[in-house]
Backbone as JSON Lines, residues from 0, in Angstrom:
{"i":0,"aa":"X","n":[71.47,55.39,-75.45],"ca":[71.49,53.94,-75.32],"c":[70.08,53.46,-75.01]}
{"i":1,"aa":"X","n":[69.63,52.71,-75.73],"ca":[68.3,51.97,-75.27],"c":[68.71,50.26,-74.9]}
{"i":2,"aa":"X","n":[67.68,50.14,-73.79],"ca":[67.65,49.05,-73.46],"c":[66.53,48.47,-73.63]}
{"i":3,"aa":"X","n":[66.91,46.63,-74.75],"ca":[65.47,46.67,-75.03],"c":[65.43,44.7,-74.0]}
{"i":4,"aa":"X","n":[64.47,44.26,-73.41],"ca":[64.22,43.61,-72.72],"c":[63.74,42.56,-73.31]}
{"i":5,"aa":"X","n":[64.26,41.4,-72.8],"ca":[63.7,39.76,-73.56],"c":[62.53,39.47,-72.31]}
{"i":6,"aa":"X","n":[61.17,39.76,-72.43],"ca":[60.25,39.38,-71.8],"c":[59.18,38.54,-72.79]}
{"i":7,"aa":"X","n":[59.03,37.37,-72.18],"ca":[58.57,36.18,-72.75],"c":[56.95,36.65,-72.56]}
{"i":8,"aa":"X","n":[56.13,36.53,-73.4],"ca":[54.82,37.03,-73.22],"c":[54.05,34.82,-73.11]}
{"i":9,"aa":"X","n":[53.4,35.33,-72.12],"ca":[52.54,33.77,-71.87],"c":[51.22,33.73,-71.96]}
{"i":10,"aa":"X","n":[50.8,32.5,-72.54],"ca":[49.23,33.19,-72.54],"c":[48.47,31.55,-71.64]}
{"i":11,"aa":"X","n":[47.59,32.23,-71.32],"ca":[46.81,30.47,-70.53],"c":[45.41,30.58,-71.21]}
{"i":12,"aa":"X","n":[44.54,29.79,-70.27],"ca":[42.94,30.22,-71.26],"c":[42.6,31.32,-71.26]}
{"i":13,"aa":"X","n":[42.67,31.98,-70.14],"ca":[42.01,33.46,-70.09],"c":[43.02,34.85,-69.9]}
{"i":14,"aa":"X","n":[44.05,34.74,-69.59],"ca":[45.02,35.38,-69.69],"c":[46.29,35.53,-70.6]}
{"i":15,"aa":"X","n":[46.69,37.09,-70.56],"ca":[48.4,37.03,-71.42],"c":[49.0,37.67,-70.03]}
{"i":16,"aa":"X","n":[50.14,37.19,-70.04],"ca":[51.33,37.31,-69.1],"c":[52.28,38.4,-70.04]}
{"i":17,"aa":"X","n":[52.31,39.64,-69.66],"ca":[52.83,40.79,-70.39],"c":[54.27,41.1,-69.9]}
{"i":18,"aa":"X","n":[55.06,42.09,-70.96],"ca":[55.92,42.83,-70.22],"c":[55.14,43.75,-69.32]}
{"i":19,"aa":"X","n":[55.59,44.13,-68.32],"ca":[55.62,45.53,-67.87],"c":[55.7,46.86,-69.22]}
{"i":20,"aa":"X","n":[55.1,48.08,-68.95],"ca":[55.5,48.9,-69.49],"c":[55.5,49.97,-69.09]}
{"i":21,"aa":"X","n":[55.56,51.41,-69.57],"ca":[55.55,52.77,-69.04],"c":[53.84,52.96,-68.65]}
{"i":22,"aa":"X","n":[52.83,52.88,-69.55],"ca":[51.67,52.95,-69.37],"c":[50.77,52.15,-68.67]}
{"i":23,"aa":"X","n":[51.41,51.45,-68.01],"ca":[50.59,50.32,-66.86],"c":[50.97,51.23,-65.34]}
{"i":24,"aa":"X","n":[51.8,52.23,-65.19],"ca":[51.78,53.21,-64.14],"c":[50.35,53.48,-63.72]}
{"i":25,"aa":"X","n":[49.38,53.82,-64.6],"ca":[47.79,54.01,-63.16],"c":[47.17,53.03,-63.15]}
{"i":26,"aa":"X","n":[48.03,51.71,-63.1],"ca":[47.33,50.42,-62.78],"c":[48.13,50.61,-61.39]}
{"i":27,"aa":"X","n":[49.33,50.75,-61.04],"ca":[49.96,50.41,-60.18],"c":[49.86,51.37,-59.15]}
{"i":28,"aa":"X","n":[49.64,52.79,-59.38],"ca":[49.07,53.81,-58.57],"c":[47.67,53.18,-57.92]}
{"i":29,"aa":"X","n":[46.69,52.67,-58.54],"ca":[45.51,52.2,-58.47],"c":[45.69,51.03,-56.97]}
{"i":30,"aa":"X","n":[46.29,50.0,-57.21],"ca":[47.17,49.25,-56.52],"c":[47.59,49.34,-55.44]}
{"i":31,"aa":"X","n":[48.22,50.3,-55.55],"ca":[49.19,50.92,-53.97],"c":[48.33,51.74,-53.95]}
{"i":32,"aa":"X","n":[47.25,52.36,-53.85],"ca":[46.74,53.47,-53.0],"c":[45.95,53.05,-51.94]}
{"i":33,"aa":"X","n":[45.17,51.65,-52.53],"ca":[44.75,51.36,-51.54],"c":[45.66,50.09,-49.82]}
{"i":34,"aa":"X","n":[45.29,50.73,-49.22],"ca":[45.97,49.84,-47.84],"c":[45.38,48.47,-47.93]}
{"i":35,"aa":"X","n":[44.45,48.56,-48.27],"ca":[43.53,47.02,-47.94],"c":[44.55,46.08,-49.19]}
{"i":36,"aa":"X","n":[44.59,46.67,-49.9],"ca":[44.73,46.04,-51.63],"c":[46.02,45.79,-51.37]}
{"i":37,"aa":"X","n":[47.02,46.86,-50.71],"ca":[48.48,46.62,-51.59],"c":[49.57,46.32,-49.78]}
{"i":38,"aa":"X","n":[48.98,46.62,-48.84],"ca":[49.01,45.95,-47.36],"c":[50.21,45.63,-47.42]}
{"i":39,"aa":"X","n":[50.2,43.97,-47.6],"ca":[51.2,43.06,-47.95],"c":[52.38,42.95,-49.16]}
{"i":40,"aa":"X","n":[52.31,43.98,-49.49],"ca":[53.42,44.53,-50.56],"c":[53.75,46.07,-50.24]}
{"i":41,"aa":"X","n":[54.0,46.12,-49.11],"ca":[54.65,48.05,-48.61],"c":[53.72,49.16,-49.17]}
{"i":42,"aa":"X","n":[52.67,48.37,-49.32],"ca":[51.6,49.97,-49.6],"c":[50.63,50.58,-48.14]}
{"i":43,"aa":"X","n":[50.28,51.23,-48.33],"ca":[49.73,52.12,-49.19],"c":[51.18,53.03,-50.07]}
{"i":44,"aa":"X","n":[51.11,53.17,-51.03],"ca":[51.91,54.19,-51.84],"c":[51.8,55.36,-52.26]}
{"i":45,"aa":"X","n":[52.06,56.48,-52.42],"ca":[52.04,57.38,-53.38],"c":[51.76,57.19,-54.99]}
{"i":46,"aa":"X","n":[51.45,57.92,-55.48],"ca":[51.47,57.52,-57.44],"c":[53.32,57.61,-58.03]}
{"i":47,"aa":"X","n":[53.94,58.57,-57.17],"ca":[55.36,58.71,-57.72],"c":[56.06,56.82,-57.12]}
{"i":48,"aa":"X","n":[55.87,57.04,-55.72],"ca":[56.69,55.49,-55.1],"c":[55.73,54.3,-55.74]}
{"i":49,"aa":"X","n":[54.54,54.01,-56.43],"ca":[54.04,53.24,-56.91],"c":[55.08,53.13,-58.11]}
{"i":50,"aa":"X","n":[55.18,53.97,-58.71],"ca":[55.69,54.05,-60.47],"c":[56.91,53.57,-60.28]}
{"i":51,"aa":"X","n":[58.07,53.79,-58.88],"ca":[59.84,53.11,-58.53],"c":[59.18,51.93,-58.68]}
{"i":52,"aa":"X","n":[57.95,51.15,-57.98],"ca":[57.62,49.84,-57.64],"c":[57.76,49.24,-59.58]}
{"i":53,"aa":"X","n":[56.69,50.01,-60.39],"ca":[56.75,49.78,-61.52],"c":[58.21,49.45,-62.47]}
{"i":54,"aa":"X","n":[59.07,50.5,-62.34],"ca":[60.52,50.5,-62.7],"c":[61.23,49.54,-61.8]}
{"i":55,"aa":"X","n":[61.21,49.48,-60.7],"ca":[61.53,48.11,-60.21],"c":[61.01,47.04,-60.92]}
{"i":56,"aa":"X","n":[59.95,46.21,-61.29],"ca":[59.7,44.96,-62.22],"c":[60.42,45.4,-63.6]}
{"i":57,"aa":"X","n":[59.91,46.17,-64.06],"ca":[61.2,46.34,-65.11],"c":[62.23,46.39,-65.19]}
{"i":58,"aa":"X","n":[63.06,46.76,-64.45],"ca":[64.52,46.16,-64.05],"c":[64.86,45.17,-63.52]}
{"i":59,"aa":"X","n":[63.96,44.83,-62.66],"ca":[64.36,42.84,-62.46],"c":[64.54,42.16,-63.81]}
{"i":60,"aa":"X","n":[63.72,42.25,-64.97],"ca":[63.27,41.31,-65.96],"c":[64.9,41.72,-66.64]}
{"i":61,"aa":"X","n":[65.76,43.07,-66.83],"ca":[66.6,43.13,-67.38],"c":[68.28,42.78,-66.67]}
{"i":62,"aa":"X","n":[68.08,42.65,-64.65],"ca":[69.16,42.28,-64.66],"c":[69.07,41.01,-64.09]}
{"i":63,"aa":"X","n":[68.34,40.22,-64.08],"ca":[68.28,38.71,-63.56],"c":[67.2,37.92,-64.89]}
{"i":64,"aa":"X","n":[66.52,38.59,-65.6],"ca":[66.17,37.32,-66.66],"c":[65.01,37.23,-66.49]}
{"i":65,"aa":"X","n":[64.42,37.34,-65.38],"ca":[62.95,36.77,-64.84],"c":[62.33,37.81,-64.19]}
{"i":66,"aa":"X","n":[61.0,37.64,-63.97],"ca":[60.68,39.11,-63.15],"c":[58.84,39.02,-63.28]}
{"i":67,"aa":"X","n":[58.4,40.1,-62.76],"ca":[57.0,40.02,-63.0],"c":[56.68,40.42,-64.34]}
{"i":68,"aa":"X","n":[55.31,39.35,-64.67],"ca":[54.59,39.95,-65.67],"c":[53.3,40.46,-65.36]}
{"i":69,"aa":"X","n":[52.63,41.57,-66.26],"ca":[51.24,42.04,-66.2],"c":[50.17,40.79,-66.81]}
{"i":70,"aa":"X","n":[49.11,40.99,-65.7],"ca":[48.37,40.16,-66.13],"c":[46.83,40.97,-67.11]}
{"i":71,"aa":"X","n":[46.9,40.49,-68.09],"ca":[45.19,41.21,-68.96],"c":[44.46,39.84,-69.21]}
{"i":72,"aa":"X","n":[43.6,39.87,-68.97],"ca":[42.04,39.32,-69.71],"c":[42.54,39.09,-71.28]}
{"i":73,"aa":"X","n":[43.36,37.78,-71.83],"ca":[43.04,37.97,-73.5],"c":[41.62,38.58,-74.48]}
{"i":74,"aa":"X","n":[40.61,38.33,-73.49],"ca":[39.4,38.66,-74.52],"c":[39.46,40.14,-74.53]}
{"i":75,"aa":"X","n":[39.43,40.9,-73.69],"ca":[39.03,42.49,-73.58],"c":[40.42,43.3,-73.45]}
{"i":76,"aa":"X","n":[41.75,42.48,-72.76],"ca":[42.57,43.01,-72.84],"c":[42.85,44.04,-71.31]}
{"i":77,"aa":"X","n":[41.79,44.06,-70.23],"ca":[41.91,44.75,-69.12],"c":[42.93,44.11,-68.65]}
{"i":78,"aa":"X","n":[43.53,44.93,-67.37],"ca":[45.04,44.86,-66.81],"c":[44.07,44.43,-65.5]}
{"i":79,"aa":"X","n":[44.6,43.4,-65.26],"ca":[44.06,42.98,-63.57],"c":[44.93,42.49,-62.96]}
{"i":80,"aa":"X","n":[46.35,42.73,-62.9],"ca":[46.89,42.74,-61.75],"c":[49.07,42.55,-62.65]}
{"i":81,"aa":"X","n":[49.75,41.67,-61.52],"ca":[50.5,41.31,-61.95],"c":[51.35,39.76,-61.32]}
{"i":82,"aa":"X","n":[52.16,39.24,-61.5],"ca":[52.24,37.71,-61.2],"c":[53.86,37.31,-62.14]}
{"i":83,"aa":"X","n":[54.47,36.83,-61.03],"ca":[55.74,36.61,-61.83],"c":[56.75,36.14,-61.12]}
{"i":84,"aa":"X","n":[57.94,35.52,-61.24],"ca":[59.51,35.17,-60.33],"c":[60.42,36.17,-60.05]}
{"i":85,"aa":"X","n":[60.64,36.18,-59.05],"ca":[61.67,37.27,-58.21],"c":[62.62,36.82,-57.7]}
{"i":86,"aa":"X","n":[63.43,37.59,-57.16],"ca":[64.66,37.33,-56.49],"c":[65.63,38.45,-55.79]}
{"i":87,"aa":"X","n":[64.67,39.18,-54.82],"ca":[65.31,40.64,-54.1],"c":[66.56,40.62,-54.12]}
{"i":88,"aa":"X","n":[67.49,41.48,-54.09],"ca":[68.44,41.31,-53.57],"c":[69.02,41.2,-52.21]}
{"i":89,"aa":"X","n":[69.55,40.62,-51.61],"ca":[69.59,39.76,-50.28],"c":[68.69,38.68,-49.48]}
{"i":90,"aa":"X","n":[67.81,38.7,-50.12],"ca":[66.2,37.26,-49.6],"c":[67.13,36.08,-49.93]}
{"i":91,"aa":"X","n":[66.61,35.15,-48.91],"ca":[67.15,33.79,-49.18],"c":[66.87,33.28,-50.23]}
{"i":92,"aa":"X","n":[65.48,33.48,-51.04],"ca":[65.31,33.0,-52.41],"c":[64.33,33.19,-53.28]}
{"i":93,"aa":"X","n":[65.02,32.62,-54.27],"ca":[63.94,33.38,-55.12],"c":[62.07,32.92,-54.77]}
{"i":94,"aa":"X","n":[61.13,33.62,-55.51],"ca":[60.09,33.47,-55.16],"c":[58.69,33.28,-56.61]}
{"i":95,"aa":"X","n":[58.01,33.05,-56.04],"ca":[56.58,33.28,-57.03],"c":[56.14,34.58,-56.57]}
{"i":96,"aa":"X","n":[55.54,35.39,-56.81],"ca":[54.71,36.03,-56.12],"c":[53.48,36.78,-57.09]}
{"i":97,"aa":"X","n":[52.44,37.78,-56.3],"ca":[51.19,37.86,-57.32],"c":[50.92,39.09,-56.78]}
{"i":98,"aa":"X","n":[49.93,39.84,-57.45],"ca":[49.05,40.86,-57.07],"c":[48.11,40.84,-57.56]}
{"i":99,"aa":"X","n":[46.61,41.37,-57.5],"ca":[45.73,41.6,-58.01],"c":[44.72,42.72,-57.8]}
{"i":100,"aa":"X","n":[44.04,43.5,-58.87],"ca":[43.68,44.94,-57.96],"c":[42.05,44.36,-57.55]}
{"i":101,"aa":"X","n":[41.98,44.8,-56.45],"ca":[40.36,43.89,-55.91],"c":[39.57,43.86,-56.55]}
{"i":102,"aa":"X","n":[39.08,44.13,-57.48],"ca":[37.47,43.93,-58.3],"c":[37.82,42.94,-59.06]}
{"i":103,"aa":"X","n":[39.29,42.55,-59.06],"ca":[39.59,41.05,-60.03],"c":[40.07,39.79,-59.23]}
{"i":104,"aa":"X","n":[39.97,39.85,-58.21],"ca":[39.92,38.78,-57.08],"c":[38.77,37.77,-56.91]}
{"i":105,"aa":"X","n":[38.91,36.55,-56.62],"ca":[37.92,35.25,-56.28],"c":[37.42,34.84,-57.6]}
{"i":106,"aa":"X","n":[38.39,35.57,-58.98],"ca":[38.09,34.64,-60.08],"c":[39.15,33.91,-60.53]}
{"i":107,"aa":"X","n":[39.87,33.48,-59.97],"ca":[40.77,32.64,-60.19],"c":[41.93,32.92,-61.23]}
{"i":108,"aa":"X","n":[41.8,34.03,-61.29],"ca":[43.25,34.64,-62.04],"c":[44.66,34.6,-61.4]}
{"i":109,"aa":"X","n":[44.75,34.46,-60.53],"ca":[45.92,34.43,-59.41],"c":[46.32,33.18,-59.69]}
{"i":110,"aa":"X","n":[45.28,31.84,-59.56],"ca":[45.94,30.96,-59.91],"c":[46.16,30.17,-61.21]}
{"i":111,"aa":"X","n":[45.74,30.76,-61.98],"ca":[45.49,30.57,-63.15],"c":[47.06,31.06,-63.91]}
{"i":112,"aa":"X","n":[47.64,32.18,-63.63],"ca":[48.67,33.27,-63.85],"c":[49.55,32.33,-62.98]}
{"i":113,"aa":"X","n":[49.58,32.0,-61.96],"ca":[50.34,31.27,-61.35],"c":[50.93,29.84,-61.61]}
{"i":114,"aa":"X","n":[50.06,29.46,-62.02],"ca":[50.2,28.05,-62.65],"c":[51.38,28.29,-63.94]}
{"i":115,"aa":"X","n":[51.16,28.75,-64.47],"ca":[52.1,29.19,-66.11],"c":[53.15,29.91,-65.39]}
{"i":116,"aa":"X","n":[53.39,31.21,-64.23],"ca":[54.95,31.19,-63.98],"c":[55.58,29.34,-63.1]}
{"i":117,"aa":"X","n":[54.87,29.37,-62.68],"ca":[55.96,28.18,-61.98],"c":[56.02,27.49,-62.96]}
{"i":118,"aa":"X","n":[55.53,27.02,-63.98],"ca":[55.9,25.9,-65.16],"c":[56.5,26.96,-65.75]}
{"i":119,"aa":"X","n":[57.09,28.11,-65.91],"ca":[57.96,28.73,-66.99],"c":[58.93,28.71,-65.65]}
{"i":120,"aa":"X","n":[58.66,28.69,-64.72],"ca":[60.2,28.2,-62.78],"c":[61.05,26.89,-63.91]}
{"i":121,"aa":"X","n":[60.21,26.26,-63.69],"ca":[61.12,24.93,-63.9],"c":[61.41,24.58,-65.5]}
{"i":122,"aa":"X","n":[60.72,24.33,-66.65],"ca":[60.69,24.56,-67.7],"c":[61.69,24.98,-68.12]}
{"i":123,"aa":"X","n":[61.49,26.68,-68.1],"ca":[62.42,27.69,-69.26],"c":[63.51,27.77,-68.36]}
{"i":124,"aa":"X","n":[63.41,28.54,-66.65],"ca":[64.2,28.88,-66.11],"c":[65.35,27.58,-65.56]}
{"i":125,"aa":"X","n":[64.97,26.59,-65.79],"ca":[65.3,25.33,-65.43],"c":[65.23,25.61,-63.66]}
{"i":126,"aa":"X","n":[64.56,25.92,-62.77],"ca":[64.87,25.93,-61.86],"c":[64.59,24.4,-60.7]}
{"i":127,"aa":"X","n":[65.65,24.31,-60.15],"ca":[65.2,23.06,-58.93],"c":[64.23,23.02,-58.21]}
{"i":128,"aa":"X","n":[63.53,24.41,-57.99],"ca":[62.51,24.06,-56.73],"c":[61.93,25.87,-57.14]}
{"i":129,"aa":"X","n":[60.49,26.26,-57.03],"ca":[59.92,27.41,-57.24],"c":[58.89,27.1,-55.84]}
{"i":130,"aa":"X","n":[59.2,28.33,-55.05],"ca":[59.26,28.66,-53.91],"c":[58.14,29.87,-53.81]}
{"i":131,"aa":"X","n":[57.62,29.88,-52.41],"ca":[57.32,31.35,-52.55],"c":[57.03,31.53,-51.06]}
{"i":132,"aa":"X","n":[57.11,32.98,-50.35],"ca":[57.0,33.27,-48.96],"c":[56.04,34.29,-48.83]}
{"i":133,"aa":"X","n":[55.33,34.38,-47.45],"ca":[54.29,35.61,-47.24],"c":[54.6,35.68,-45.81]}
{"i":134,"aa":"X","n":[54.19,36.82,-45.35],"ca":[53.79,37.33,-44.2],"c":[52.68,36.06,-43.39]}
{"i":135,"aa":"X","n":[52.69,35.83,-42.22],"ca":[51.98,34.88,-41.17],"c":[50.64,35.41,-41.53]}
{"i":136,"aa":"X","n":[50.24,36.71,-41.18],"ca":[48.78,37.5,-41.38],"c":[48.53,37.49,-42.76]}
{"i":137,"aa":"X","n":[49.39,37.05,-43.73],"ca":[48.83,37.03,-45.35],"c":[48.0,36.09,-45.5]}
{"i":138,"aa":"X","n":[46.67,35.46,-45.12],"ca":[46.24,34.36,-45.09],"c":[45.27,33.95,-46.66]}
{"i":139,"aa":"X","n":[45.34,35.28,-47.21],"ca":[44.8,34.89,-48.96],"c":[45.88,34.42,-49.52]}
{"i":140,"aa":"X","n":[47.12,35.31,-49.21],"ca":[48.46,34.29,-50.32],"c":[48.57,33.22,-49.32]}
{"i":141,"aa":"X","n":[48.53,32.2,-48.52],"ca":[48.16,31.12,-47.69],"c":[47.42,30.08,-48.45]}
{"i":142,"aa":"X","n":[46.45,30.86,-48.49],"ca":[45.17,30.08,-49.09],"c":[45.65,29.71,-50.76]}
{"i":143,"aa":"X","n":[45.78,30.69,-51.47],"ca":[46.21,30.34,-52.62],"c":[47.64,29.4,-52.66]}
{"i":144,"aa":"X","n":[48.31,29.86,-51.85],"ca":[50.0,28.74,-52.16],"c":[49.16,27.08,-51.77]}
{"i":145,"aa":"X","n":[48.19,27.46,-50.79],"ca":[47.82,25.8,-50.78],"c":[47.24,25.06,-52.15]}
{"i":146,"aa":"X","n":[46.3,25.96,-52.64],"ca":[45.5,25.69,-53.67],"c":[46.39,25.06,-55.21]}
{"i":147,"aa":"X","n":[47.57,25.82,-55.19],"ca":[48.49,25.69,-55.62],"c":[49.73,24.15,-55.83]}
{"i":148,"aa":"X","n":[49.25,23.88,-54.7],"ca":[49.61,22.23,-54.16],"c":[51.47,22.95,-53.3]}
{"i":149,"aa":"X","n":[51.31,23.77,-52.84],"ca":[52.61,24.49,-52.37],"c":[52.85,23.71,-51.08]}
{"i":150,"aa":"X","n":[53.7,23.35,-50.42],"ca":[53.83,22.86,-48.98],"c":[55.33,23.4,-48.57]}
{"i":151,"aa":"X","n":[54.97,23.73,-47.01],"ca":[55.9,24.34,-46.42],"c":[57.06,23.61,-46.28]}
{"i":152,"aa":"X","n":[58.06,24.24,-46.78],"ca":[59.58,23.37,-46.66],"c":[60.76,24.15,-45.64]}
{"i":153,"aa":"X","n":[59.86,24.9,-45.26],"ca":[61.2,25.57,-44.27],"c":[60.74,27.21,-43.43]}
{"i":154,"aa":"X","n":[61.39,27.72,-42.22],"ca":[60.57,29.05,-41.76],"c":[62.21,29.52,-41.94]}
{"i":155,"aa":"X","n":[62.28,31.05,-41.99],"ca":[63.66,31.96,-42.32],"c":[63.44,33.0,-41.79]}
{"i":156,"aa":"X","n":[64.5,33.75,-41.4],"ca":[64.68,34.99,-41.53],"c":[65.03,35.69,-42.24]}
{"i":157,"aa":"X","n":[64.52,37.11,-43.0],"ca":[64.54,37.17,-44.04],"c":[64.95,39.04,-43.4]}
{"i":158,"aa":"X","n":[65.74,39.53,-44.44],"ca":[66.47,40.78,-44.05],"c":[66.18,41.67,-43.93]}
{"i":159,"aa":"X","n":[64.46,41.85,-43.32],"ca":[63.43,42.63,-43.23],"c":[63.48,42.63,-41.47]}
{"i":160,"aa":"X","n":[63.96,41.63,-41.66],"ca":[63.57,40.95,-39.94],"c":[62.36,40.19,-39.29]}
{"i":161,"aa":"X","n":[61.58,40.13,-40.55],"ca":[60.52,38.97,-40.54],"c":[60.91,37.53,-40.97]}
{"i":162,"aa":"X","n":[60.09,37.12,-39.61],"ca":[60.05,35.42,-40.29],"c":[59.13,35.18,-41.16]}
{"i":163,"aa":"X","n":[59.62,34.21,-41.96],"ca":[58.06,34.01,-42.61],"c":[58.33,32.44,-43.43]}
{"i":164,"aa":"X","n":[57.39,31.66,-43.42],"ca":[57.14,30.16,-44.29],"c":[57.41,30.27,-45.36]}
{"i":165,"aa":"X","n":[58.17,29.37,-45.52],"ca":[58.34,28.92,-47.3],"c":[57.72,28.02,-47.58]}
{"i":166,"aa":"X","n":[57.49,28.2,-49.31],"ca":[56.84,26.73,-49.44],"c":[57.24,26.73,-50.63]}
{"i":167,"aa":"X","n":[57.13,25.58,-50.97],"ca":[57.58,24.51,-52.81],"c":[56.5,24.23,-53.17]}
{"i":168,"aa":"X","n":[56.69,24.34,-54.35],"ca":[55.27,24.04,-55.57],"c":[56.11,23.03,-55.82]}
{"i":169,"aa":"X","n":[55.25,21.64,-56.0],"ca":[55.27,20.7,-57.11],"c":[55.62,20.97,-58.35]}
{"i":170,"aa":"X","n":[56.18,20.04,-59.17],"ca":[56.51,20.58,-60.43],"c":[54.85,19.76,-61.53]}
{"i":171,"aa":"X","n":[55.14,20.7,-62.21],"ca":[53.42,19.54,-63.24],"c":[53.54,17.85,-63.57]}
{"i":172,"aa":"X","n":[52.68,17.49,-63.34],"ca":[52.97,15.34,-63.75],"c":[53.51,15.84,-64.54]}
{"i":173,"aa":"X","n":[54.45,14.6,-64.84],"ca":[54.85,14.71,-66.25],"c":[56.32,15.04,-66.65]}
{"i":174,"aa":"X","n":[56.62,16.17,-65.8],"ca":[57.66,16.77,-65.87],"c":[58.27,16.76,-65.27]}
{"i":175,"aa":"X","n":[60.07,16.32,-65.88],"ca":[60.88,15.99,-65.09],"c":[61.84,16.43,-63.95]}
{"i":176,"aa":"X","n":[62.39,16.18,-63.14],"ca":[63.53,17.57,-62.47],"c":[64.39,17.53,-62.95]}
């Protein structure tokens, strides 16, 4: 039996919004090895528990619809990170969320990649409200949800046993709810 996956490929000025695939594994080893880099997403990792992390986004996209995509550079095609809508199982809700491996940070790919999932939030997914949560000490995803025009709509407990801020993105002028 093969399973083949409806992943919407997106492109912005400088980026394509990819499926996941088998061969983006030593991007994600790369990723989780380092503590500094992957911290705020349960790393440091192994290369084997990096690659579940990998098969995890690929199975989100096939049993809920939505999920992360890989982010590349359209011109050269390098893999610099990943960025996409989630929805753990048991979290109060769904989310935005991002990664990026450090030598591709403070160029604005995060929000750039970001901008195009929350307009594919409301848009494609029709969703009411695209959300996203971090850790208190996450103060780069902070910085970016602001940049983002994100504002805090609520604090939770979340089944980790962390609290942590939510916030709502605006939807783009223009567009309706």
């Amino acid at each position: 039996m093969t399973l083949t996956l409806n992943v919407p490929t997106l492109t912005t000025e400088r980026l394509t919004l990819r499926a996941p695939r088998h061969g983006d594994a030593a991007i994600y080893a790369a990723f989780f090895a380092s503590s500094q880099a992957s911290g705020s997403y349960g790393g440091p990792l192994r290369p084997d528990q990096a690659f579940r992390v990998l098969c995890n986004d690929v199975g989100h996209w096939a049993l809920m619809g939505h999920g992360k995509w890989i982010l590349e550079r359209t011109d050269d095609a390098t893999v610099l990170g990943g960025c996409g809508l989630v929805k753990p199982d048991g979290w109060p809700s769904a989310e935005l969320t991002w990664w990026l491996l450090p030598e591709h940070r403070g160029s604005g790919y995060a929000t750039e990649a970001s901008h195009a999932a929350i307009q594919y939030g409301y848009e494609t997914l029709k969703w009411d409200v695209v959300e996203t949560h971090m850790q208190d000490e996450n103060t780069a995803a902070r910085e970016l949800t602001i940049r983002l025009g994100g504002s805090k709509s609520r604090r939770v407990a979340f089944p980790d046993a962390i609290e942590r801020d939510v916030f709502a993105f605006p939807r783009a002028a223009g567009h309706a709810p």
